[in-house]
N, C-alpha and C positions, 0 to 999 in steps of 0.2 A: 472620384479619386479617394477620398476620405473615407468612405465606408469599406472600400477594399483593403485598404489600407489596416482598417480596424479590422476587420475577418482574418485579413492576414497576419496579422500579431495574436488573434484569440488561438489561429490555429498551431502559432508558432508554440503558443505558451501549453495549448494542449500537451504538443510533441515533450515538451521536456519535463510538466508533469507525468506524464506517462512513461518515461524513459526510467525518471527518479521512482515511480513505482513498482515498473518492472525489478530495476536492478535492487530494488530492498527487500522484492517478493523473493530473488534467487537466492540473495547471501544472509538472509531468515536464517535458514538452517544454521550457518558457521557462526552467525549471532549469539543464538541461543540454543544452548544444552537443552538434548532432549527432556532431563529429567523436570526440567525448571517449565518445559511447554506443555509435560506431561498434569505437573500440579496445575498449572496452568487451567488446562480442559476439565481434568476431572476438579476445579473448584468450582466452576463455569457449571459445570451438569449438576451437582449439589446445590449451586444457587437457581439453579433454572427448575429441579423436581419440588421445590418447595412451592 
């Protein structure tokens, strides 16, 4: 009874991390201005060529 019990919470807790990941992955964009994701990446490629 116990151990189902505990699967069933690990899976609850998956679900609503998951949920929380999706919906920050959608509204990314309206978060941040492309200009600012732009510096963003090309600072990212300058630290990664060196």
């Amino acid at each position: 009874m116990l151990s189902g019990d505990f699967v069933f919470d690990i899976s609850l807790l998956q679900t609503i991390l998951f949920a929380l990941f999706a919906i920050m992955t959608l509204f990314q964009g309206r978060l941040f201005t492309m200009s600012s994701m732009f510096a963003f990446i090309s600072s990212f490629f300058r630290k990664s060529k060196m």
